[in-house]
N, C-alpha and C positions, 0 to 999 in steps of 0.2 A: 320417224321415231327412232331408228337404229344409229340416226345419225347427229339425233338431239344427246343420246346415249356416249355414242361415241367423244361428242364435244365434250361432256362431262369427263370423262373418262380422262380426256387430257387434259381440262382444265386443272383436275385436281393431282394429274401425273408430276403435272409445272409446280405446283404448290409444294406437293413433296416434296419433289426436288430442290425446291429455293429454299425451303426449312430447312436440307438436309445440308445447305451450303454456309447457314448464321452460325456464328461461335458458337460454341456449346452450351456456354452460361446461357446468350441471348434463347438457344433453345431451350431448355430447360424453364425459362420466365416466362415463355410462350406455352410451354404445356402447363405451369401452373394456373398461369390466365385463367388456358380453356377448360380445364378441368375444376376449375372453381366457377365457372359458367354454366358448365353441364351439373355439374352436383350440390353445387352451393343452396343453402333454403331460401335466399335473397341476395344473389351475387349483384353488388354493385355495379352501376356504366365503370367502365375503365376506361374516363378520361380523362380532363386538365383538372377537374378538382381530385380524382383517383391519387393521378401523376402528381398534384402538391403533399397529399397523404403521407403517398411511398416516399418522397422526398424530405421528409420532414420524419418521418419514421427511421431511415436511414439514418439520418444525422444523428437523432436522439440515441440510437444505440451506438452509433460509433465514437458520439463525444456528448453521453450526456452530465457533465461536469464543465464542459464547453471549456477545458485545459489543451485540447492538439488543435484544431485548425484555428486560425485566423481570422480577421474580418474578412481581408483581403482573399483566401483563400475560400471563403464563404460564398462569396458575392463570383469567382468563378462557378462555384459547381450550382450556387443557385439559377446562373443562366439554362439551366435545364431543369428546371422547376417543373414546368408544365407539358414538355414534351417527355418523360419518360412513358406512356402512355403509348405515344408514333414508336417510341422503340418496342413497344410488349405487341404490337403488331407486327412488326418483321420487318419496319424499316428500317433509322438508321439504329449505330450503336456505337455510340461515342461514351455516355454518360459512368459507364462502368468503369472504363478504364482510367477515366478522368478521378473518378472517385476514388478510386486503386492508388491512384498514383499517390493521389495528394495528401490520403490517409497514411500510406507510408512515410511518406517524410514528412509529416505531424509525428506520428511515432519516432523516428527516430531524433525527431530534434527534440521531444519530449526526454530522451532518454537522456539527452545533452543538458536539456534544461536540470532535469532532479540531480545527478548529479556532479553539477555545479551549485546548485541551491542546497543541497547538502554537504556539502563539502565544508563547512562551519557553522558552529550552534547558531543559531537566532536569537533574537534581544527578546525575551519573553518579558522587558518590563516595557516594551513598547506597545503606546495604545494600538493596534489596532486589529479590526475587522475581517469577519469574513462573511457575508452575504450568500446564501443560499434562494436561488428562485425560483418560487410555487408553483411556476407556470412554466414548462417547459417549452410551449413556443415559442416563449423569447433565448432569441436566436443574438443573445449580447455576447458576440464572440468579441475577443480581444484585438485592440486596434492593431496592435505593434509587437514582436515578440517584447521587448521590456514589457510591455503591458501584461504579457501571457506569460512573462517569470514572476512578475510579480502575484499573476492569480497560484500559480505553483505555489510560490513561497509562503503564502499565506495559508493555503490549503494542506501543505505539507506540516508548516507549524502547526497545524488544526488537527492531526492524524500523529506528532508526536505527546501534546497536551494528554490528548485523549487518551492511549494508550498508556503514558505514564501515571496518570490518573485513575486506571483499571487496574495496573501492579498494585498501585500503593492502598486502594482502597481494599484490594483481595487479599492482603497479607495480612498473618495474621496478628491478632491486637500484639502480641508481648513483641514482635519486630518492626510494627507500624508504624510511620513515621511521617513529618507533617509533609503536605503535597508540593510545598516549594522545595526542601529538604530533596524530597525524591526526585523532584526535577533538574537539581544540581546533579544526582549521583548517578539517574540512572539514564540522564540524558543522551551522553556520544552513545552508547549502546541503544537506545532504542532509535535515534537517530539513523545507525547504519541499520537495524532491524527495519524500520519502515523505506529507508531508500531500497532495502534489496528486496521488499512486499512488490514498490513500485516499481521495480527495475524486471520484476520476475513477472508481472501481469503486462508489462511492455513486451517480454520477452515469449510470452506465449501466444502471442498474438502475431508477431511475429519470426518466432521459428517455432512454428507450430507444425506437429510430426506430419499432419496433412498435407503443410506448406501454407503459407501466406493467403494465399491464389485460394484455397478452399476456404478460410476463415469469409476474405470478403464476400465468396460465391455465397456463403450458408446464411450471412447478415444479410445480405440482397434477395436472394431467393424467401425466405421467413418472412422480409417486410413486405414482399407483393404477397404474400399467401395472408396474412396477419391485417391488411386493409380491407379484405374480405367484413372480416369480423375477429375477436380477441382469442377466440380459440381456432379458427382455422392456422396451422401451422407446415412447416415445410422441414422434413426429416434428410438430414442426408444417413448413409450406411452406418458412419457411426454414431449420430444420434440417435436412430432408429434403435442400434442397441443398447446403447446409453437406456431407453426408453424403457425397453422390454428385458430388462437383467435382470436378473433371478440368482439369489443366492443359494448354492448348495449345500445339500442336507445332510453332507458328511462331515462336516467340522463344527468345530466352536468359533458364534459369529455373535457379532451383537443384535443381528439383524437389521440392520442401517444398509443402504445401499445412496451414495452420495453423486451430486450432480454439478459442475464447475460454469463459469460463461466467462468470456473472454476477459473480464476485467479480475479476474482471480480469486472473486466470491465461491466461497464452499458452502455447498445449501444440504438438505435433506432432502431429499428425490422420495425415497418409497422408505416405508418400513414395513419391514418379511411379519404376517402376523403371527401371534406365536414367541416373536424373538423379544430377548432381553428388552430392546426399546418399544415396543408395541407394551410390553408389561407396567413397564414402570410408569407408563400412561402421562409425563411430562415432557414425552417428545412429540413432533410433530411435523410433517410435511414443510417443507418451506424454511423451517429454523436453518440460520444461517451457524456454522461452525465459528467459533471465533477461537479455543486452544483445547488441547488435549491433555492432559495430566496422568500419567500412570503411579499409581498408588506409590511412596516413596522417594519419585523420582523427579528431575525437574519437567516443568511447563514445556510446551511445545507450543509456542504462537502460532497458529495455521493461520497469519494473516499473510493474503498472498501466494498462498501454499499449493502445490499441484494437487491434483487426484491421487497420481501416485504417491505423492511424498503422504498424503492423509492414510493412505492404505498401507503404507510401509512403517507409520507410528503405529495403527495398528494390531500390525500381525507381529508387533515386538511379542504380546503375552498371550498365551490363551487364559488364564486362570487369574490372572489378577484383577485388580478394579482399574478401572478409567472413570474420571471424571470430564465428561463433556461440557465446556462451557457453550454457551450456544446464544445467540440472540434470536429473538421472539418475533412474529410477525408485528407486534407491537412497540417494539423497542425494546423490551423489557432482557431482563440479562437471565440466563437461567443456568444451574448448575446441578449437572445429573449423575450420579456414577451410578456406574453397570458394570455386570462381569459376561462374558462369555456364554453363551449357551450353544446346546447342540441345534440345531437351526430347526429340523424335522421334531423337537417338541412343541404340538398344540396343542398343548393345555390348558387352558384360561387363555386363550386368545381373548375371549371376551372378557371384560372383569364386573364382576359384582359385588356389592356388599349390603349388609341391613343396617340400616340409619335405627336406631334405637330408640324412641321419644315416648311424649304421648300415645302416639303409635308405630307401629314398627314398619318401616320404608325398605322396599328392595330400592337398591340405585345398580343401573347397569351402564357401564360405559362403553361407547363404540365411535373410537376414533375415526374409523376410516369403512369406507364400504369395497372390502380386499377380493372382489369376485367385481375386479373391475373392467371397464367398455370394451379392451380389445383383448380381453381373454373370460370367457363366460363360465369358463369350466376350473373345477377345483374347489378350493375352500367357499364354503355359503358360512357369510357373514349372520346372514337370518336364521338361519340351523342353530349359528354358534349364542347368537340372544335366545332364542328358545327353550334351548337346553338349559340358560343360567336362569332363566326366568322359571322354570321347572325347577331348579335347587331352591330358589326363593321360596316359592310357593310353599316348600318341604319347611319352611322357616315361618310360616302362616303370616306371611307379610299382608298389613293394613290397604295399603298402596304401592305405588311403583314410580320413580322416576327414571329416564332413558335419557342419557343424556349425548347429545349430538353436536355440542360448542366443540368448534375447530375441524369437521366432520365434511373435508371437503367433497365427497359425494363419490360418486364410482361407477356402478354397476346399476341400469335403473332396472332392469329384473329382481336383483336384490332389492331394490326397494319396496317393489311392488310385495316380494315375499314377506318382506319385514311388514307393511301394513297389514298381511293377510293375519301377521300375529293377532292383530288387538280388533280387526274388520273380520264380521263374519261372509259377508261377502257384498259384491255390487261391484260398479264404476270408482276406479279409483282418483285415474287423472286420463288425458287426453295426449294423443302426440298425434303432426302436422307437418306430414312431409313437403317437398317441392311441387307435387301434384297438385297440392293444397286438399288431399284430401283427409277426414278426421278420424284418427282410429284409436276407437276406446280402449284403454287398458285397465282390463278387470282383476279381481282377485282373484288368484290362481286356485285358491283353496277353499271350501267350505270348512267353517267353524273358525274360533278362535282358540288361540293357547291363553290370552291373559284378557280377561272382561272386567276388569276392577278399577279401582282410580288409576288415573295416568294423568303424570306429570312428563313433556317432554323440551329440556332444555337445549336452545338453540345461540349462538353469537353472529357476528358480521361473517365469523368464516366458514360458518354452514353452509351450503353452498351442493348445487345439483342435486345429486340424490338424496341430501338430507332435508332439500327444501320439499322436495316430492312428498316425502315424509310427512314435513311438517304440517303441508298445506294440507292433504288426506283427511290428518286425525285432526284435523282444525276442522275443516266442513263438513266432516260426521258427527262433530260434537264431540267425538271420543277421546282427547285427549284436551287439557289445560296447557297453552305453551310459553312459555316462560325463557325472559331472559331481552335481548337485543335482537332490530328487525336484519333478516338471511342477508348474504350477498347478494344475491337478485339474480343469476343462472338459470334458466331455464330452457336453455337448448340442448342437442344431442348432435353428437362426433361420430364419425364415421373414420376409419383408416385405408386410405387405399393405396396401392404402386402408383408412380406416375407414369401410368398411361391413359393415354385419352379413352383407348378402344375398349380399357377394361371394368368389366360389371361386379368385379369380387372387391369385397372390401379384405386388408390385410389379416390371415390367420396367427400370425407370430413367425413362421419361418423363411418368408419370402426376402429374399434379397433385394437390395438397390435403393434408390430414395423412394420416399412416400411422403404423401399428404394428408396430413388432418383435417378434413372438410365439416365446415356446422350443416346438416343438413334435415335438422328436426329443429321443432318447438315443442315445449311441452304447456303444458293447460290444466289447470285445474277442475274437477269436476265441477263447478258452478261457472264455467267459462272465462272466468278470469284468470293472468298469470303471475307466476312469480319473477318475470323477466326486469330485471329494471328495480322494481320493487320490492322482490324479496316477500318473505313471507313475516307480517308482522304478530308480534307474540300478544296473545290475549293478553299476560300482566306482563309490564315492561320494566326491565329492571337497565337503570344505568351500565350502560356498556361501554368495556375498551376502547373499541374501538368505531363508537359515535363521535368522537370529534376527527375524525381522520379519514381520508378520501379513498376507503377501501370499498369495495364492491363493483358489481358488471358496471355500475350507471357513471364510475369514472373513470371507465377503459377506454381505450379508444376504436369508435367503428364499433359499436356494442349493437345486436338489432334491436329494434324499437319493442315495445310493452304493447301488443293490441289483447284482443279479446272472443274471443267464440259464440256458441251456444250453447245453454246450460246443458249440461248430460238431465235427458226428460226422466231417466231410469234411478238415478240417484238421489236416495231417500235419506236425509241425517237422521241421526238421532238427537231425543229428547236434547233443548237447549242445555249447559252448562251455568252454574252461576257465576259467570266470567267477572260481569261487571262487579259483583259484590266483594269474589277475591281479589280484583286489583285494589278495590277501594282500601281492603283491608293490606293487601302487599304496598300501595304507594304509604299507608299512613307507618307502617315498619321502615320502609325504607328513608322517611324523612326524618324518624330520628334515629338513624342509622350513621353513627360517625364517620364508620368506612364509607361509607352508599355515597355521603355528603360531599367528602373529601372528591372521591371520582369524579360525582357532578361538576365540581368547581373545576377542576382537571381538564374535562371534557369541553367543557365552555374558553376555556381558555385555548386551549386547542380549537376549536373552530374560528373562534378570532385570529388567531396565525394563521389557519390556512385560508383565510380571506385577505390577509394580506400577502401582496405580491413576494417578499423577499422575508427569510429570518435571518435576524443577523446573534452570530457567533461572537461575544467576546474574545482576542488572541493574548490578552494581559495576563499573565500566568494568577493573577490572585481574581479576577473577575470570571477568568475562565472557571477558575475551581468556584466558586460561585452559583454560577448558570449549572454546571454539571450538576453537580449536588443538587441543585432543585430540581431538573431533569431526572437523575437519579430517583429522587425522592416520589413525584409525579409516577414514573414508573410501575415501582414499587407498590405505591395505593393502586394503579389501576389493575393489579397482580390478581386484586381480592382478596389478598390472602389477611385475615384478620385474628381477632382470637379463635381458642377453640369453642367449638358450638357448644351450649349451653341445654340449648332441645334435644340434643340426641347423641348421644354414643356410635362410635361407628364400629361394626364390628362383621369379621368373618361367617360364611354360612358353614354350615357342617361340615363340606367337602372340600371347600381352602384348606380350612382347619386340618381336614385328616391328610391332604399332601401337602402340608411345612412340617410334619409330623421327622424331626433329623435331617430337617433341610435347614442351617443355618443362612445360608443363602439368602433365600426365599422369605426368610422372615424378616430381615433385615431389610429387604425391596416390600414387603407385606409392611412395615412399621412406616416406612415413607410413608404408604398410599395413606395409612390409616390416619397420618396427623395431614394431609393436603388435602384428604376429604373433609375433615373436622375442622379446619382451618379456613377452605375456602366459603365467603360469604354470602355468593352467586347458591352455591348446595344448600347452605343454611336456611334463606331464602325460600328458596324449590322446597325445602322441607315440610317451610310452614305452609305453602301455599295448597300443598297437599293434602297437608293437615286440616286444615279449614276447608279444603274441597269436600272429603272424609265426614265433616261432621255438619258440613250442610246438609251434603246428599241424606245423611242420615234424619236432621230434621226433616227436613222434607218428606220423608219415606214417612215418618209419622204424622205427618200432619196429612 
C-alpha cells in the first residue's frame, strides 16, 4: 500500500513538473480547461468538435468583418482546426504562435491597406455594393490582397456614407442641407476622421499598454473559457477591474462607468444607481457611444475613441449639460443630455409615477437589479421598489405596473426579494447545481407589501433576474405579463481565481486572473425553464426586437432547455382572466397604427435574417435611400407615438416636494413625463390593467 502511495506521489510530482515547464499561455488554457471541468454545470468533452469551436471562435473575434487574414492565410491556421484540443492537454503548442504571428501582419498590412484606400475621395456615383453575411461561419476570406482592398474600399466608403449622413440629418433644420451637398463638403474631413477611427482601433490592438502578446493571450484564453457556454468567461487583472469599478462618491459624475474591446467600440458597462444616467431612465447597459456634445460647444465623434480620450471629454465640465448620442441594442439612435450629479445621491434610484385615466396606475421602473452576483452587499434594489411602491399607495393608486424591458437581471437574491413584495409566501423558483441536486428557493419573507392588480412589463432584453421575476408572478397567477417573449437565461455565474485547488468563489479584492464559470440552472416552480425559451407574456405586444436574432437561443454553446419536477408545495393563485385580456389587448393593437407599422418592420426583418447576406447600396443617392428607410424602421420600432390619450402622467407627492427649487431636476422630470406619455408599449400596459381592474371587479360581483 505505501508503495502504491508512493507511485502516486511521483506520478503526479512528474505532472507538476511538466506543466511547470509549457509557456505560460499554454498554462494558463490548461487551468482554464480543468477548472471549467471541475465547476462547470455541464462542462463539454474537450475534443475535435471543442477544438473546431475554439477555432472558429478565435477567428470570429479576431476578424469578424473578414477584412485582415486571407484565404491563403486561412487555410494555414485552419490546419489546426482540430487539434487545438492535443494542445489544452499539454502536448504540443504550435497553434498560438502561428495565430500570433499571422494576426499581426494582417494588422499591419491592414494599416497599409486604409491608408492607401483613403488617400483619395471615392467615386460615390459608382454603383456599387457592400454585402454583409448573416452567418458567421462562412469563413469567405479574401482570395488576394487586391481582393482584400477591395473588401476595405468598399467598407470604408460604407463607414463614410454613413457618418456624413448622421452630420447632415442631425443639423439643425435652418443649416440643413441636401445629403449629396454634405457629401461634397464634408467629405475630405470625415474621410481623414474615419481613417484615424480605423487606424486608432488598429493601433490599439497593437500597442496596447499591456503589449500585443496580452491582447492575443486574453482573446485565446476568453474563447476556450466562452465554448464552455456564453457566460462562462476568462478575466485577466485588468479586466477583472474593468469588471468591478465603482465610481466615487466624492465628485460630480454622471454615473456611467464605460467598457472598450479591441476593435474601438465604446459601450455602457454599469450605471452607478442613483446617478444622473440611471435617472433619466433612457440609458442602458450595452448602448454603444457614438459622440459626445457639451452644451455650446462643438461634437466630439468618439468613433474609434480610447477609454481615456471618453473620460478626458468628460471631466472637461462638472456643471454643464452633455448630450450623449448613443446607439441602442436595437439599432436605434438615441440622444440624452445629463448634467453631473454627486455620485453618493440615492434618491429616486427607483423611479415612479401615477398614469392618471380611468383609473389611476402606479408605474415603477427598474432598470437593472444593482445588488448584483459578485457583490451581494449594499444597495437592495427591492427595498428601493418598496419604498416607491409605499409613496404610490399614499397616491391611492387602482393598479400597479413594474416595468422590467431592458432589465438585464443581477442579483437573483434580489429577485427573490422583489417577488416576496407581491408573494406572500411559498416556492418561488428552483436552482440545480453540478451535483445535480434541487434546491428550492422560497420567499424570504412572510406577507406582502402590494396585493392589488399587477401589470409586469417585460422585452427580448429581460433577461436572468428579471425572467425569475417574471416566471414567479406568471405561476402564481399574481401578476398579467405583458409585452415581448424574455431572452431565455436561466443559469447562474459563479467568479473564482484561477486556481485549480481553490474552493472560494471571488469577493471583489482578490488579485490576478479569474474565471467566470456557469454553474447553476434555474427552474421554475412548476418545473419547467426559462432557458432557451424565455418567459412568454400572457398578452403579447409586438416587439423590437422579434425580428432580430437576440437571445440565449442564438449564442453560441448556450446549454440546452430540459425540465424538473413540479415544486409539490407550490400552490397558485386563483386563475387570471389572461385570455380575455389579450383578446381585448390584440384587438387595440390591430388598429393600432404604430403596433401595425412595427409588425410589418418586424417581418421584414426576419425575412433578412433568413437570408444569408444583406446588401448595402454604395451610390451615394441609393445609399441615402436605404438609410432613410432604415432610419425610419428604427424610429417606429422606438414606440414612441402620440401622447396617451387614457391617462396623464403625473408625479406622486414626494417627486413633487424634491424638484421644489431644483431647476435641474425638473427639466430631467419633463423628459420622463413626455417618454412615459408617448411610449405606446406604456399606453398599452395601461389599458391592459385597466380592463384587468374591472373584470376582477365584475367578477367580485357576480
Amino acid at each position: 500500500m505505501k508503495k502504491l502511495v508512493f507511485v502516486i506521489i511521483v506520478i503526479l510530482f512528474i505532472k507538476e513538473a511538466t506543466f511547470a515547464q509549457l509557456p505560460p499561455v499554454q498554462q494558463k488554457a490548461i487551468v482554464i480547461k480543468r477548472m471549467a471541468e471541475l465547476k462547470h454545470y455541464a462542462p463539454r468533452p474537450v475534443d475535435d468538435s471543442f477544438s473546431a469551436s475554439l477555432f472558429q471562435l478565435i477567428l470570429e473575434e479576431a476578424d469578424p468583418r473578414r477584412l485582415l487574414f486571407t484565404a491563403a492565410e486561412y487555410q494555414q491556421l485552419q490546419a489546426f482546426r482540430i487539434s487545438l484540443d492535443d494542445e489544452l492537454q499539454g502536448n504540443s503548442w504550435n497553434f498560438y504562435e502561428k495565430f500570433s504571428s499571422l494576426y499581426k501582419k494582417a494588422l499591419v498590412r491592414a494599416d497599409s491597406i486604409i491608408n492607401r484606400v483613403l488617400a483619395k475621395p471615392f467615386d460615390y456615383m459608382a454603383a456599387e455594393t457592400l454585402g454583409q453575411s448573416k452567418k458567421t461561419a462562412d469563413f469567405n476570406f479574401s482570395t488576394d490582397i487586391a481582393a482584400l482592398t477591395n473588401r476595405w474600399s468598399r467598407y470604408l466608403k460604407f463607414l463614410i456614407l454613413n457618418e456624413v449622413y448622421d452630420v447632415v440629418s442631425t443639423t439643425d433644420s435652418a443649416k440643413k442641407v441636401p445629403f449629396k451637398t454634405g457629401l461634397t463638403n464634408l467629405e475630405p474631413a470625415t474621410r481623414e476622421r474615419v481613417k484615424k477611427a480605423e487606424l486608432k482601433a488598429i493601433k490599439n490592438i497593437m500597442e496596447h499598454p499591456s503589449g500585443f502578446a496580452a491582447i492575443v493571450t486574453e482573446l485565446y484564453l476568453n474563447a476556450i473559457a466562452s465554448c464552455f457556454d456564453p457566460h462562462t468567461n476568462y478575466f485577466s487583472p485588468e479586466g477583472k477591474e474593468d469588471l468591478q469599478a465603482e465610481l466615487s462618491t466624492e465628485a460630480y459624475f454622471f454615473g456611467i462607468v464605460f467598457s472598450d474591446d479591441e476593435k474601438g467600440k465604446i459601450t455602457i458597462d454599469k450605471l452607478t444607481p442613483g446617478g444622473a444616467a440611471w435617472k433619466s431612465g433612457e440609458i442602458n447597459k450595452g448602448d454603444e457611444l457614438v459622440s459626445l456634445l457639451w452644451e455650446g460647444k462643438e461634437v466630439q465623434d468618439m468613433t474609434g475613441a480610447t477609454l481615456e480620450e471618453v473620460y478626458e471629454v468628460l471631466d472637461q465640465s462638472n456643471h454643464d449639460k452633455m448630450i450623449f448620442r448613443l446607439r441602442k441594442a436595437d439599432g436605434t439612435i438615441s440622444n440624452v443630455m445629463l448634467r453631473k450629479e454627486k455620485a453618493d445621491n440615492e434618491e429616486n434610484i427607483v423611479k415612479s409615477f401615477v398614469l392618471k385615466g380611468e383609473k389611476k396606475i402606479g408605474y415603477v421602473l427598474l432598470p437593472g437589479f444593482y445588488t448584483e452576483w459578485e457583490n451581494e452587499t449594499g444597495s437592495s434594489c427591492a427595498n428601493d421598489v418598496a419604498k416607491e411602491i409605499l409613496k404610490l399607495k399614499k397616491e391611492n393608486i387602482d393598479g400597479l405596473i413594474l416595468d422590467v424591458r431592458y432589465n438585464g437581471g443581477g442579483s437573483l437574491g434580489e429577485a427573490m426579494d422583489m417577488i416576496g413584495i407581491f408573494i406572500d409566501e411559498g416556492p418561488l423558483a428552483a436552482e440545480k447545481g453540478k451535483d445535480g441536486k434541487l434546491l428550492t428557493l422560497k420567499d424570504p419573507n412572510r406577507g406582502t407589501i402590494y396585493d392589488g392588480p399587477l401589470t409586469l412589463m417585460v422585452n427580448g432584453q429581460s433577461a436572468s433576474a428579471s425572467e425569475v421575476l417574471a416566471a414567479s408572478l406568471q405561476d402564481y397567477n399574481r401578476a398579467v405579463i405583458v409585452g415581448s417573449t424574455t431572452y431565455g437565461k436561466a443559469t447562474m455565474q459563479e467568479l473564482f481565481p484561477m486556481d485549480t485547488n481553490s474552493k472560494k468563489t471571488i469577493t471583489g479584492n482578490e488579485k490576478g486572473d479569474m474565471i467566470k464559470i456557469t454553474t447553476g440552472k434555474l427552474y421554475r416552480v412548476n418545473g419547467s425553464t426559462a432557458q432557451l425559451k424565455g418567459v412568454v407574456p400572457d398578452v403579447v405586444f409586438p416587439g423590437a426586437f422579434d425580428g432580430l436574432e437576440i437571445g440565449e437561443r442564438f449564442q453560441k454553446f448556450p446549454l440546452i432547455a430540459d425540465s424538473v419536477k413540479r415544486n409539490s408545495y407550490y400552490k397558485p393563485l386563483p386563475y387570471l382572466p389572461v385570455s380575455e385580456l389579450a383578446n381585448r389587448s390584440t384587438g387595440r393593437i390591430n388598429a393600432h397604427p404604430d403596433f401595425q407599422v412595427i409588425k410589418k418592420i418586424v417581418e421584414e426583418q426576419q425575412r433578412m435574417m433568413q437570408a444569408n447576406t444583406i446588401t448595402i447600396p454604395l451610390k451615394a443617392d441609393l445609399f441615402e435611400k436605404w438609410i432613410k428607410q432604415q432610419e425610419l424602421d428604427l424610429e417606429a420600432m422606438k414606440g414612441e407615438g402620440k401622447p396617451s390619450t387614457a391617462f396623464v402622467v403625473e408625479n406622486h407627492t414626494s417627486d413633487r416636494q424634491l424638484m421644489v427649487n431644483n431647476q435641474y431636476a425638473k427639466e430631467i422630470n419633463n423628459a420622463w413625463l413626455k417618454n412615459l406619455a408617448d411610449d405606446i408599449y406604456i399606453q398599452e400596459a395601461f389599458l391592459v390593467v385597466t380592463d384587468l381592474i374591472n373584470l376582477q371587479k365584475t367578477a367580485a360581483k357576480n
